[in-house]
C-alpha positions in Angstrom: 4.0 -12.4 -9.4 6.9 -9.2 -8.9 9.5 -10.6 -6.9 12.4 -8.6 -5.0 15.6 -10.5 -6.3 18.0 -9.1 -3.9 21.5 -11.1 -5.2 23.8 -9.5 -7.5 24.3 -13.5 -9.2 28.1 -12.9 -8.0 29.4 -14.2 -4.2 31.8 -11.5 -4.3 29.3 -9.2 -4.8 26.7 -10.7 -2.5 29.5 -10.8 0.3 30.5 -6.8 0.3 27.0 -6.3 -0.3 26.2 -8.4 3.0 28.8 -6.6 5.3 27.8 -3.0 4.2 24.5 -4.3 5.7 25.6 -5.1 9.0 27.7 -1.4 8.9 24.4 0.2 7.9 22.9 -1.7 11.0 25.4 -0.2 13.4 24.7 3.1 12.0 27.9 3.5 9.5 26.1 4.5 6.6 28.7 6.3 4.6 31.4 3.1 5.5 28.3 0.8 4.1 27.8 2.9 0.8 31.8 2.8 0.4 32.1 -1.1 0.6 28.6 -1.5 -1.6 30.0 0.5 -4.0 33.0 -1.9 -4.0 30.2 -4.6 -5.2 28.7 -2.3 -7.5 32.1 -2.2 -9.2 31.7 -6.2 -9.9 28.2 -5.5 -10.9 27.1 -1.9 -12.2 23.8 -3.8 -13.9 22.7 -5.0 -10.0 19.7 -2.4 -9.4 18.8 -4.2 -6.1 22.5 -3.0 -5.3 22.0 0.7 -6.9 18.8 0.7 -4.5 20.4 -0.4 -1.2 23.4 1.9 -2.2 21.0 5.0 -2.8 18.8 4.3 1.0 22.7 3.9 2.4 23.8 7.2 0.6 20.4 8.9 1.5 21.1 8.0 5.1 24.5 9.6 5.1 23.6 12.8 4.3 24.8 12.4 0.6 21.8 13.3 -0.9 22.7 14.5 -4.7 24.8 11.2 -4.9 21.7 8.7 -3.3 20.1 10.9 -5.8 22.3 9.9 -9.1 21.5 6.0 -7.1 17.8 5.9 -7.6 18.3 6.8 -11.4 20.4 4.2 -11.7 17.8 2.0 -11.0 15.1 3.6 -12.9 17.2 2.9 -15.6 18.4 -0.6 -14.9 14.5 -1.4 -13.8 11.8 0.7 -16.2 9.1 -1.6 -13.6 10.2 0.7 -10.9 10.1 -3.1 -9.1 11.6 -0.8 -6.1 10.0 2.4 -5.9 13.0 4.9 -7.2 10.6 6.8 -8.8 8.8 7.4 -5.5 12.3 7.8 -3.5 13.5 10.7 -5.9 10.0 12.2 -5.8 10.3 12.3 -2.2 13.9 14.0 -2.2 12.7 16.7 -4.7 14.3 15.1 -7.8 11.3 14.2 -9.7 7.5 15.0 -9.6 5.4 13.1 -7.7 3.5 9.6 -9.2 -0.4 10.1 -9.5 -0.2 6.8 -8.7 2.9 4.3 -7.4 4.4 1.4 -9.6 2.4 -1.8 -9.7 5.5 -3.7 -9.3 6.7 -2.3 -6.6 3.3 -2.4 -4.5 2.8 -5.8 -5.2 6.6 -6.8 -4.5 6.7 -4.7 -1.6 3.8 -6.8 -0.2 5.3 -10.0 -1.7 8.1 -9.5 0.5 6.1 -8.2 3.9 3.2 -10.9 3.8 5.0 -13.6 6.1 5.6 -11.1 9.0 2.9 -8.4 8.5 0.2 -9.7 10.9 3.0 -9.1 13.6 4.5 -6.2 12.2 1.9 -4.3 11.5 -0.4 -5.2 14.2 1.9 -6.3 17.4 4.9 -3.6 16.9 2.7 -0.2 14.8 0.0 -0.8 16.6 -2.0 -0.7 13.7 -6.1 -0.7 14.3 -7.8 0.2 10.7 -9.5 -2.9 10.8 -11.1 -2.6 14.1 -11.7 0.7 13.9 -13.6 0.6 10.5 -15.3 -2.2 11.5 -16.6 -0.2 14.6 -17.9 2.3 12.4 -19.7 0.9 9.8 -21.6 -1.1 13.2 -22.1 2.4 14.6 -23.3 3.6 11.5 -25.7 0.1 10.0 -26.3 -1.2 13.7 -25.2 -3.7 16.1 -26.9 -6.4 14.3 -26.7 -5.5 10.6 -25.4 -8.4 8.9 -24.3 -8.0 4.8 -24.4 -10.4 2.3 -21.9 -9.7 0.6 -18.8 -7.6 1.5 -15.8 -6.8 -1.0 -12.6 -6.5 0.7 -10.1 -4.2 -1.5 -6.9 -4.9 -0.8 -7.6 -7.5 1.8 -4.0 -8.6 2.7 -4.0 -11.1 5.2 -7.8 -10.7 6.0 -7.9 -8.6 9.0 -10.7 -6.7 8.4 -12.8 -10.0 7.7 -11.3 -11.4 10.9 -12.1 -8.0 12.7 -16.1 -8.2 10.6 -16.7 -11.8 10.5 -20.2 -11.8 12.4 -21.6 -9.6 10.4 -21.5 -10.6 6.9 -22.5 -13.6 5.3 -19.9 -14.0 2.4 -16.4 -12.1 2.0 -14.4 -11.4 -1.0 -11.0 -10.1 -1.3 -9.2 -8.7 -4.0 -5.3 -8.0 -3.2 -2.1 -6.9 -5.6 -0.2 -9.5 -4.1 -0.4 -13.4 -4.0 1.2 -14.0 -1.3 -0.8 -11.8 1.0 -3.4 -13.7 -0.9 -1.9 -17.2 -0.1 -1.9 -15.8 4.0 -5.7 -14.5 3.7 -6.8 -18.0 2.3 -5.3 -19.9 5.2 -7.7 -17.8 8.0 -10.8 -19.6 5.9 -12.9 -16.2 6.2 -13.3 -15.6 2.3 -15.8 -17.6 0.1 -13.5 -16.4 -3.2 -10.1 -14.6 -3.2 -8.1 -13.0 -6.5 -5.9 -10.6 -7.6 -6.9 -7.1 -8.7 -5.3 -3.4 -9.5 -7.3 -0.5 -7.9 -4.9 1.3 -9.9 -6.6 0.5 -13.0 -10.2 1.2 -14.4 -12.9 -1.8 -13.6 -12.6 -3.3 -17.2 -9.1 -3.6 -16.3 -8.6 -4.1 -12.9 -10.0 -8.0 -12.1 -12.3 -7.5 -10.2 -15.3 -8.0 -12.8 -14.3 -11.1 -14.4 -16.7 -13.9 -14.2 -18.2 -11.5 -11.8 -21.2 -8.8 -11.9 -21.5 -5.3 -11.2 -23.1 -3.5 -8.0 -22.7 -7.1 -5.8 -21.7 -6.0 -3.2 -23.7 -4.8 0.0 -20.4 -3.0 1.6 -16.7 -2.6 0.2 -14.1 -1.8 2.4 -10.5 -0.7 1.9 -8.5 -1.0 5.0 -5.0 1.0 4.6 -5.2 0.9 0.7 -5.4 4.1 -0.5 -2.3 5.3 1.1 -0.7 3.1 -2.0 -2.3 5.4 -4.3 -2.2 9.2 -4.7 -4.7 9.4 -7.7 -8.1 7.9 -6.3 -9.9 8.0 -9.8 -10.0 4.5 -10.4 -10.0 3.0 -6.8 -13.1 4.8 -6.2 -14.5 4.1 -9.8 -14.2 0.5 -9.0 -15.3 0.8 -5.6 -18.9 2.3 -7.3 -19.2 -0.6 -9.7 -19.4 -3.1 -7.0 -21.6 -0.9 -4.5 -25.2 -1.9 -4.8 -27.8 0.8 -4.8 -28.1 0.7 -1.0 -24.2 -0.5 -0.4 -21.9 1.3 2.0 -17.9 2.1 1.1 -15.8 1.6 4.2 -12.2 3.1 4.0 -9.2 4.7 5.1 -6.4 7.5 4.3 -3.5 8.7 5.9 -4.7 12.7 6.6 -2.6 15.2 4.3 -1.1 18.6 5.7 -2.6 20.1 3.3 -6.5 21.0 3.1 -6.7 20.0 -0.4 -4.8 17.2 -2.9 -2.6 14.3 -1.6 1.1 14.4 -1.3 3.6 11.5 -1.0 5.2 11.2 2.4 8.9 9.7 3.1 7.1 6.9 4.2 6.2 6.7 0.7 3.2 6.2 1.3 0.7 9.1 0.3 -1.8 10.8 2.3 -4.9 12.6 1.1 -7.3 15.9 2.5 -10.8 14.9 3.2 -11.8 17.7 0.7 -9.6 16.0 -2.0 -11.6 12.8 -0.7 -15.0 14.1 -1.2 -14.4 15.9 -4.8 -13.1 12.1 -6.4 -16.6 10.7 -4.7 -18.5 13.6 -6.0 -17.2 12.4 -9.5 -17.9 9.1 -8.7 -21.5 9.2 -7.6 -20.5 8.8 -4.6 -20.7 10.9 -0.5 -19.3 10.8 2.8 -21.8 9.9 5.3 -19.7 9.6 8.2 -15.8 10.6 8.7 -13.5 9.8 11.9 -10.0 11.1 12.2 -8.2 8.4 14.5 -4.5 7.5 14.9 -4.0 4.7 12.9 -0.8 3.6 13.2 2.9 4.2 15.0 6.0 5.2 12.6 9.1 5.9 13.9 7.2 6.3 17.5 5.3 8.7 15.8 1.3 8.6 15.4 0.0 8.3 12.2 -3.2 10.2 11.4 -5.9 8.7 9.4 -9.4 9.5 8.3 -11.8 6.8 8.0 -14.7 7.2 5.8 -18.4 5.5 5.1 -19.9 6.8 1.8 -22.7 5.6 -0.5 -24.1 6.4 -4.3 -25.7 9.8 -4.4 
């Protein structure tokens, strides 16, 4: 399981690297990059440091030096556990990912799972999971029930919470364990494991000891904005689909009418003509689309499309 660990391993370090934190809080970003460069002095190999130096250096306005940061920590971490690779795609230094560093999804939700209900839900106002639910109802009926639904990328089970009277047994698949370890306390799954949407379905776990096209509905709440290249989320998503099953899922809406980009955010956002070409390729179409505000950011709204396909 990717873990974020955060200490350099030296007090001194730890210390100067804890104070440039509370100056960053006030606002004194360059004063916070000076005295966490101080630490970095103790310990150049300390790419949690590099990182936290490059977002404080970023924030100042110094962008070529929060630049030379984030290689630093490609460098120190080839895992990308922190997403560099993502911050200097996002600052013009580097091309953008088809697809983000499992590490550093799976850390970054790691890290997030014991305060993302209220996080997400109680602060962002996020409302995927209702909203999805609403229309795959809208779209199968009040009183459709399914027997088996896939969650992908189920986090801490919201959309089962939000769908619970009408299916009969929930899986859910997540990159992290202890989103997983959160999703298994609400009691809504019958079986719960870890899986890669990134990867192809031989690869990404959620076959094993499991069949193909079992499942009457897969959702995605909120996933695929951790992946720009959809290739393999949507591959998987058509091995589990039964021949009458429904696909359930969300993006955040790109500026652009066609591709995805990656947003500051980091997070990356799709076109719904991108969308319909990687289900095309899959066997798969969009029976119903909804653009919706899915979350807050910065006070901002976030738009999102929300999609129901099905095989062709």
């Amino acid at each position: 399981m990717a873990k974020r660990n955060l200490s350099s391993g030296d007090p001194t370090a730890d210390r100067r690297a804890d104070y440039a934190a509370m100056l960053a809080e006030g606002g004194e970003h360059a004063a916070a990059a000076e005295l966490l460069g101080q630490a970095l002095e103790l310990v150049p190999g300390w790419a949690a440091g590099w990182f936290l130096q490059g977002s404080y250096l970023e924030k100042a306005g110094a962008q070529e030096d929060a630049i030379a940061a984030y290689r630093k920590v490609v460098a120190l971490a080839p895992d990308d556990l922190f997403g560099a690779s993502l911050k200097l795609a996002s600052l013009g230094a580097g091309s953008v990912p088809a697809l983000p560093p499992s590490a550093y999804v799976e850390g970054l939700f790691d890290d997030y799972a014991d305060r993302f209900d209220t996080a997400l839900v109680e602060r962002l106002g996020y409302t995927v999971p209702e909203k999805l639910s609403v229309l795959v109802i809208e779209q199968a009926g009040e009183t459709v029930r399914f027997g088996t639904v896939v969650d992908l990328g189920c986090g801490t089970g919201l959309f089962a919470a939000a769908f619970a009277d009408h299916a009969a047994r929930f899986e859910g698949y997540d990159l992290s364990q202890a989103m997983l370890a959160k999703a298994r306390s609400k009691g809504l799954y019958t079986h719960l494991g870890q899986a890669d949407l990134s990867k192809e379905p031989a690869a990404s776990g959620l076959f094993e000891g499991s069949p193909e096209a079992r499942a009457d509905l897969v959702a995605a709440a909120d996933v695929m904005m951790y992946l720009g290249d959809l290739e393999a989320a949507f591959a998987n998503a058509a091995a589990l689909l039964n021949a009458a099953g429904l696909f359930a899922f969300s993006v955040e809406k790109a500026r652009a009418d066609t591709g995805y980009e990656l947003r500051e955010s980091l997070r990356y956002a799709h076109s719904a003509d991108h969308v319909a070409k990687v289900l095309n390729a899959n066997g798969m179409h969009i029976i119903r689309q909804s653009e919706t505000t899915i979350r807050m950011d910065a006070g901002q709204p976030i738009i999102g499309l929300l999609f129901i396909a099905m095989k062709s």
